[in-house]
N, C-alpha and C positions, 0 to 999 in steps of 0.2 A: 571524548564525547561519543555517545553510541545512535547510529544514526536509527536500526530499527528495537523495538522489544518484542521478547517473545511472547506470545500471546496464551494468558492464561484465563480459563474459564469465571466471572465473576460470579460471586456469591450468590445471587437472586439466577443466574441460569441453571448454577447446579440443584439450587432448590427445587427449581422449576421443572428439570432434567428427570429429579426423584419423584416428584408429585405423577411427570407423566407415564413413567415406570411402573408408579400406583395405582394410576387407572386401569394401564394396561391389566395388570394381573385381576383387578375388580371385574374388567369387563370378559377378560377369559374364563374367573370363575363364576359370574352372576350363574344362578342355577334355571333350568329350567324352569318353564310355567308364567313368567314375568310376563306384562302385560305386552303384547308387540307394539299397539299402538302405542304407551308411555316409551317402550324402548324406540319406536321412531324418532317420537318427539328429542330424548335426550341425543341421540346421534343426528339429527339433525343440526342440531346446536350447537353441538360438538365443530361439525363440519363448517358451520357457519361462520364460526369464531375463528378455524383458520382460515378462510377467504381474503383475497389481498380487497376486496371491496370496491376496483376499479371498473366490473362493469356490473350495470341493472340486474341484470338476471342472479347474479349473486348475494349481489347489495341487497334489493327489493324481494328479489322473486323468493328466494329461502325462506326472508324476516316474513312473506305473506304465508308458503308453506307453514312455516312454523305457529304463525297464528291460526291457523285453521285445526290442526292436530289439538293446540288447546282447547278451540270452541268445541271440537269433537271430545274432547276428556272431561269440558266443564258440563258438559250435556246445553251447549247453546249451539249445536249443529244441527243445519235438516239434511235429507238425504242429496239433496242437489249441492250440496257444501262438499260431497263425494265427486261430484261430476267434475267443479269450479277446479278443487284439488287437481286432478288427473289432467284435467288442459293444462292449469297453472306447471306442472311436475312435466309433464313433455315441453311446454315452451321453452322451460328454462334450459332440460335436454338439449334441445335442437341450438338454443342461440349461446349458453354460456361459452366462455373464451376458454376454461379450462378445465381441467379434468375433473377437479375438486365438485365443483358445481353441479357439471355432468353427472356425477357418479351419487351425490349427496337426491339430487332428484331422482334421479333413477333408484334408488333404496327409496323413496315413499312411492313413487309408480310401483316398484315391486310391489312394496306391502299392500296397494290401496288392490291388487291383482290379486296376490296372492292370501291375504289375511282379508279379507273386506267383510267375513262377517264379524269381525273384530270391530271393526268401525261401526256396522249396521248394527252390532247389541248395544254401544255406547250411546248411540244417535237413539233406538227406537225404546232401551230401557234403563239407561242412564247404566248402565254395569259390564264388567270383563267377563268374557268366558275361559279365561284360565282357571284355572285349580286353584282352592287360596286351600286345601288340605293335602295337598302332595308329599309323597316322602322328600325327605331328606334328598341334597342333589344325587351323591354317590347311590344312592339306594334308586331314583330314578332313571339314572342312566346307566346302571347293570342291566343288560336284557333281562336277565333272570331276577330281581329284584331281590338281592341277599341282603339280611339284614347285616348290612358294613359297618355301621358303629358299633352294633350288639357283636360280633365275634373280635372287632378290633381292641372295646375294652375287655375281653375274656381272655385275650392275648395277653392283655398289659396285665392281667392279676396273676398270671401264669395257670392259668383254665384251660388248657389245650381239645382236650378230649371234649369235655362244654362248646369250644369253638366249631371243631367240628359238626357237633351235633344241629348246631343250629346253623351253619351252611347248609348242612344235607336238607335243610328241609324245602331251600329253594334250589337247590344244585348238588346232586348226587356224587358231584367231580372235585372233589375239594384239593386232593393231592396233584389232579392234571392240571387245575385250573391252576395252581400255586406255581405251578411251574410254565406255563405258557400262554393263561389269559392274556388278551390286548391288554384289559385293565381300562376300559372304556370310563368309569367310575371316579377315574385320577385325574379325571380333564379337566371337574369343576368343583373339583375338592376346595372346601372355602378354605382352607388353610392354604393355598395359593394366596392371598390374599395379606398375610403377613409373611410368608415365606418363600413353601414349596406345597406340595400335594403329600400327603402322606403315602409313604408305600404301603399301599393295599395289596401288592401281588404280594409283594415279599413276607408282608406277618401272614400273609394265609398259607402261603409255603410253611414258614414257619410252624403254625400251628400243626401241618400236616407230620412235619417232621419231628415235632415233640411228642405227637396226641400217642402216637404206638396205633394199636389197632384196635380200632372202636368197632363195637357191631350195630347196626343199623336198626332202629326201632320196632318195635311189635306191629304185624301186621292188623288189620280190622279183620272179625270174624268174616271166613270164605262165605264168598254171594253167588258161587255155582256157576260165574261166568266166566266165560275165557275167550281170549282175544289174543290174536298175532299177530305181532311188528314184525316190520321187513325191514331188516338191517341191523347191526351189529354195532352200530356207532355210536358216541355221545347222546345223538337224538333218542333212537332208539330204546338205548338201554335207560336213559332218563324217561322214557315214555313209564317202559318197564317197572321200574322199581316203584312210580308213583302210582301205576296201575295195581303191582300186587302190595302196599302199604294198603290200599282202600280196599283190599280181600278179593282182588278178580285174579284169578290165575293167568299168567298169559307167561307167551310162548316166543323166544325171537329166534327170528331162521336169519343164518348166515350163510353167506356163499364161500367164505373163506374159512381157513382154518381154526382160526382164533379169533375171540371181538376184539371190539376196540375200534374196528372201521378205519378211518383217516388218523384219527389216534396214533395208534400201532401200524397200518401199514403207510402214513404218511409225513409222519414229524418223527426224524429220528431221532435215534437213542441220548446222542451227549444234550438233546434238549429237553426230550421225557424220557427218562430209564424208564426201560417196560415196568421192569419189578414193581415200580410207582402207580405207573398204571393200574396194574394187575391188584392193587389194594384197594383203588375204586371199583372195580371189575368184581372182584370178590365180595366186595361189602352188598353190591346191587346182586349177587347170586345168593348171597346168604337170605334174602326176602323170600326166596325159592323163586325166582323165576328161572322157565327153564330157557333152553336152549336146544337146537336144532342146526348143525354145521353140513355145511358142501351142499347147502340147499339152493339155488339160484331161480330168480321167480322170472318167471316164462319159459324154462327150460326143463327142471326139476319138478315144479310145481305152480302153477295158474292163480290169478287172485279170484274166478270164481270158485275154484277146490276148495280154497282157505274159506270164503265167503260162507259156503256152506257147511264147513266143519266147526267156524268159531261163531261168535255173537259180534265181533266186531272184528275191524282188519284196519291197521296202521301202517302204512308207509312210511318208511323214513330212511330208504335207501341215500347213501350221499353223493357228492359227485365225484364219480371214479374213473370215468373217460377224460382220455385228452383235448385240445383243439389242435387245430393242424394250421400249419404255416401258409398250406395252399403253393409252396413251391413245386418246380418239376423237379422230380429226383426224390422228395423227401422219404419215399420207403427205401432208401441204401441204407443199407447197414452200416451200423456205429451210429446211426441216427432213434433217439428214444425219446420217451416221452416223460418228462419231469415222474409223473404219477407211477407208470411202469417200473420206473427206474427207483425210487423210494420203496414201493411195494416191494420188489426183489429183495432190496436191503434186508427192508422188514422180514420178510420170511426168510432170511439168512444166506438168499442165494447170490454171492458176494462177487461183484463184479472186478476182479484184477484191471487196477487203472493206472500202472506203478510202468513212469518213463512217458504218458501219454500227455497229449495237450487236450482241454476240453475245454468247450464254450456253452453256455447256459445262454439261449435266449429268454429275456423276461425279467422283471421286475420287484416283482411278489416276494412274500413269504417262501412261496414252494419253492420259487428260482433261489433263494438264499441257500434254503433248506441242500437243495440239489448241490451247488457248488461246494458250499462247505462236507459234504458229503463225499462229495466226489474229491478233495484235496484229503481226506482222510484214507480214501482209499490208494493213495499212491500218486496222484496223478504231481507230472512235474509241472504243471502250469495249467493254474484254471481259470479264464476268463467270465466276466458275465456280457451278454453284449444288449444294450437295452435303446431303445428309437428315441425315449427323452432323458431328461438331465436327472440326476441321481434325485435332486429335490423333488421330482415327482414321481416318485417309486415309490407302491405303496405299501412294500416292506416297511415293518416296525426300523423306526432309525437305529434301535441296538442291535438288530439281526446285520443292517449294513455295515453299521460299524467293526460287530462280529468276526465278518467276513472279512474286510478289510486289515483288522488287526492277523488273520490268522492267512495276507499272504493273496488273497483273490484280487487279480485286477478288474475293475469296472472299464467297460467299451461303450461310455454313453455318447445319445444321439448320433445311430449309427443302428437303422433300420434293415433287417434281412431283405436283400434283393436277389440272388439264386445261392446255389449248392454246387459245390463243384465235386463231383462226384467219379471216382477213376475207373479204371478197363474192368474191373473185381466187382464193378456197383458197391464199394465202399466210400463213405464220406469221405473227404482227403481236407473241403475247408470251404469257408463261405464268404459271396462278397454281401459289403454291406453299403447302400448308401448313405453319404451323410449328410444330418441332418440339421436344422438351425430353428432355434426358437422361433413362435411366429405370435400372433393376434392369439388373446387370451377371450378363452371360448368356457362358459361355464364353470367360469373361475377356475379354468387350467388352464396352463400357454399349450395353445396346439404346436405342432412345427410342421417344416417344410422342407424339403431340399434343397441342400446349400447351392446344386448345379454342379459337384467339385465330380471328379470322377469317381468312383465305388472302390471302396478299399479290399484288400481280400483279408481276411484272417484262418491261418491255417488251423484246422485242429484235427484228432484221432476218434474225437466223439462230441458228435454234438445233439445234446439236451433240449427240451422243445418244452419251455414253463409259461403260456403264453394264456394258458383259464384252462377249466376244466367244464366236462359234461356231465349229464346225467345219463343212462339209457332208459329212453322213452319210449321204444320201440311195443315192446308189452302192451304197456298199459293203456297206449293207443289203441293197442286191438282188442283190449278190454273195457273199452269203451271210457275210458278217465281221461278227461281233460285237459290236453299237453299244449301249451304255446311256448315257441321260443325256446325251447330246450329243456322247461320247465313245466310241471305239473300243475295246473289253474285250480285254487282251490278258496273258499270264500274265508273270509277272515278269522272263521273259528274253527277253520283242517276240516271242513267237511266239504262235502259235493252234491250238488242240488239234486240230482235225482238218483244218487246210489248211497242210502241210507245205511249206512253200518261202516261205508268206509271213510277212512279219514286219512290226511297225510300232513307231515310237517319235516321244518328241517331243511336241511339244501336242497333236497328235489324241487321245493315249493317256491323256494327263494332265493336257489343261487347260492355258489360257494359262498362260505358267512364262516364266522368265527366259531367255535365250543360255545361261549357262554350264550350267542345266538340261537344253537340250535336245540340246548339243554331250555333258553327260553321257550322256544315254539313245542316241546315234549310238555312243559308243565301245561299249557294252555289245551296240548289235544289229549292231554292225558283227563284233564277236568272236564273234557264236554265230550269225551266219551264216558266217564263215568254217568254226567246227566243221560246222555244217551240211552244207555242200561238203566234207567230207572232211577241214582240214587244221587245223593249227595253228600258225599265224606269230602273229608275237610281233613288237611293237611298243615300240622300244627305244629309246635316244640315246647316242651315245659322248661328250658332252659331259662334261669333265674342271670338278667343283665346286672354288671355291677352299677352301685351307683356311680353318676357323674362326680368326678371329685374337681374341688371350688379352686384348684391353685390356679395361678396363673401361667397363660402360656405364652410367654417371653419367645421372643425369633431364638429358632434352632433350627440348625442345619437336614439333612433326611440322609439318612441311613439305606443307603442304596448297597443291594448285593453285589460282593465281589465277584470276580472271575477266573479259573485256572488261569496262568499265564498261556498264550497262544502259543510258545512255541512247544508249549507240552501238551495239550488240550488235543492239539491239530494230529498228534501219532495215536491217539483211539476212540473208543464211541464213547469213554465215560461225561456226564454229566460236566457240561462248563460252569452251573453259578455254582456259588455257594451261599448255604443259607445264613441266616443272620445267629447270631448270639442270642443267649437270654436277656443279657445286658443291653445291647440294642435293640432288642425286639421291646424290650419296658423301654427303653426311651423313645422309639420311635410311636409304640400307642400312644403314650403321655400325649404325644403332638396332637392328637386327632381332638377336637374341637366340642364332640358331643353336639350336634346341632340334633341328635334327635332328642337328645333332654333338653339344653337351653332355646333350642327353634331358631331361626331366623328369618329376619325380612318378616314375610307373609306368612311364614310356616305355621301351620296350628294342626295340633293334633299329637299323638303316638306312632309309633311302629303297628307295621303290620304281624300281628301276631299268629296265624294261619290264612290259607287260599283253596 
């Protein structure tokens, strides 16, 4: 006789288990545009229906929320139905017993705060101020707005050089982007929804690496004007090419030796081989724009000089300054700055790290970038030491992983509190305090200190990846509009009372992504064209294949491999590898076509020029 059993899951839990698996993936991909009001009302209910139902405020006060979000969607709401809301949504706040409750009201206080003319267009004209003609999700949430199902079915018919062509017309960077984009565009790919997301980084690598070298389209007959960008970067040079495609000659001054910007002297080589680079680089010089190196602006040369020599002036310097820890000691030597320290690489001036210990303060991208950099240059132990938990570092989680497969240790929750610096003024190692999760602030846990005593860690060099600046110093004294470390510019790169110049890109916005700043270059590259008088329009005659009718049954995604780590870690070559022909056609197959069959609310086509 067996006195207990082991307990296995019943058949209506596991069902129940997959349905809620189902939503989840429904409600990570619902795409942009959706109504916010109808999206309250459905999480509301959501929230409702888990509630254990044993006190008022849950029971009652939701099911009255809830009825009111209807009368506001059926158009039987007045404006004072806004007011009733917003007491009803705090009372429940202030008296529910649980979190559930709390947190369910507080999402319609938000939204009646934060979206209210959402509500006031329902209430005063019975309709949504969403988009019912928006692109496709992936295509709305590219900054740069590429057309992603037009080059991903050109992938699948094996059209490389096609694919490219019709990237370039919203993004000049098709071989950088293949290899480094975030991939912002995969987050609500509706093929989530029966699976996974389709890799979009990887067929557009792909594409890059099959297409050979494409040359870049006819320019529009020369319009006699000329214009010079500041800066060498992605922005820049995107500014560039779309500026001489429209026939204005224009000019980019760089301070360094070679473009590319944070490109080239800031993501090393095993992540973007330069060569790679240099094939987007080359295709935006073959439009003829020129170039101007060792230029530096406020040093070299003034933005009224340029003001007067050209018809227009772009900024788009990136951010190449460090920030600083604000410890005493932090100029000892062995002490660098993430930025510094990458730039050198880039320019090949190789820092021997071989027997040494090094800690990377910071989190980020650049902190990955730095470590793993720094373990290739010899170093015998390279730490990262970061003040919160690995889960809120907002390095891509393959770049962590990266690191971790190739050898870095992680020192989380464990904030710099001095430098211990020796008789030489060289670093010798750093304490840190530690630190403990605390109250989540802005939908991120802050922390605090544990109280425990500060730990030391030794090391021969320590890395400083903690954000980066711009130099504003200039362009303050040329009267441009600097808050905050950042250039103050109105939503279209221009500036209220100094006409001809315009600025976009991280100076404007803060370090930001490639595909971010390639988006802000199409936007100041079109309203300086208006600016000058004209209006060209930037287009592709590229022919999409049709949408073909099979069915798309669950398959798995064809994610790129990786050199093994213990071989990858001894030089700069390239870690992915790209996909096959054979998996690049299967993995298009995946992609869903939502801008031929539409979805939801979608109506309409592709954008076919801007």
């Amino acid at each position: 006789m067996s006195r207990l059993e082991i307990d296995l899951p019943k058949r209506a839990e596991v069902v129940m288990e997959g349905l809620y698996k189902d939503l989840e993936r429904r409600i990570e991909s619902s795409p942009p545009g959706l109504c916010p009001v109808d999206m309250a009302r459905a999480f509301l209910e959501l929230c409702h229906a888990q509630t254990c139902g044993k006190c008022v405020p849950c029971r009652i006060g939701l099911g009255q929320l809830n009825q009111f979000i209807k009368d506001v969607l059926d158009g039987n709401a007045t404006m004072e139905t806004l007011d009733v809301m917003e007491q009803t949504a705090k009372s429940i706040m202030e008296s529910a017993d649980c979190a559930i409750g709390y947190e369910a009201a507080r999402m319609v206080y938000k939204g009646l705060i934060g979206y209210r003319d959402d509500y006031v267009e329902h209430i005063q004209n019975g309709r949504c101020t969403c988009a019912y003609s928006q692109p496709v999700p992936c295509v709305s949430l590219c900054p740069a707005h590429v057309d992603i199902p037009g080059y991903v079915a050109l992938v699948g018919a094996g059209r490389y050089a096609d694919a490219i062509r019709l990237i370039r017309k919203d993004n000049p960077f098709p071989t950088t982007c293949g290899f480094i984009c975030e991939h912002p565009c995969e987050a609500r790919c509706r093929r989530n929804m029966v699976d996974d997301s389709v890799n979009i980084r990887g067929l557009k690598r792909m594409a890059a690496d099959y297409a050979g070298e494409v040359d870049p389209p006819a320019c529009a007959p020369s319009t006699g004007k000329k214009i010079a960008v500041l800066g060498g970067g992605p922005g820049g040079l995107s500014a560039a090419y779309y500026l001489q495609l429209m026939g204005h000659q224009t000019t980019v001054y760089e301070m360094l030796p070679e473009l590319g910007g944070m490109l080239r002297y800031g993501i090393p080589n095993y992540r973007l081989p330069k060569d790679r680079l240099d094939d987007d680089i080359n295709a935006i010089l073959k439009t003829g724009v020129e170039v101007k190196y060792g230029l530096k602006i406020g040093q070299d040369i003034s933005i009224q000089e340029l003001r007067d020599q050209y018809d227009a002036v772009l900024i788009t310097i990136g951010a190449s300054t460090d920030k600083k820890l604000g410890l005493e000691g932090e100029d000892a030597d062995g002490i660098l700055s993430a930025v510094q320290f990458l730039r050198n690489v880039g320019k090949k001036q190789i820092m021997d790290l071989s027997g040494k210990h090094v800690a990377v303060i910071g989190g980020g991208n650049v902190s990955m970038d730095a470590v793993r950099t720094a373990k290739r240059l010899g170093a015998e132990k390279v730490s990262i030491v970061y003040r919160r938990r690995v889960a809120d570092m907002t390095a891509l989680p393959a770049e962590i992983e990266g690191a971790v497969a190739e050898g870095i240790e992680l020192q989380t929750l464990k904030a710099p509190a001095s430098l211990d610096v020796d008789e030489n003024h060289h670093i010798r190692g750093i304490y840190v305090t530690p630190q403990m999760v605390s109250a989540i602030k802005d939908g991120r846990a802050s922390i605090r200190p544990t109280g425990e005593k500060d730990i030391y860690i030794p090391c021969d060099v320590l890395i400083v990846a903690i954000g980066q600046n711009i130099e504003t110093k200039h362009f303050e004294e040329a009267g441009i509009p600097v808050a905050r470390g950042k250039i103050v510019t109105q939503s279209s790169g221009t500036f209220e009372n100094m006409p001809g110049v315009f600025a976009g890109g991280d100076c404007a916005s803060g370090p930001a992504s490639v595909i971010k700043a390639i988006a802000a270059a199409k936007v100041v590259a079109a309203n300086i064209d208006e600016y000058l008088g004209y209006h060209h329009q930037i287009s592709c005659d590229v022919e999409i294949p049709e949408a073909s009718l099979h069915d798309r049954t669950p398959c798995g995604r064809v994610n790129l491999t990786e050199r093994e780590a213990c071989e990858r870690v001894c030089d700069f070559d390239g870690v992915e590898n790209c996909m096959t022909e054979k998996e690049a056609k299967q993995e298009a197959s995946r992609c869903l076509r939502c801008d031929h069959f539409g979805f939801g609310i979608f109506k309409g086509g592709r954008e076919t020029l801007w």
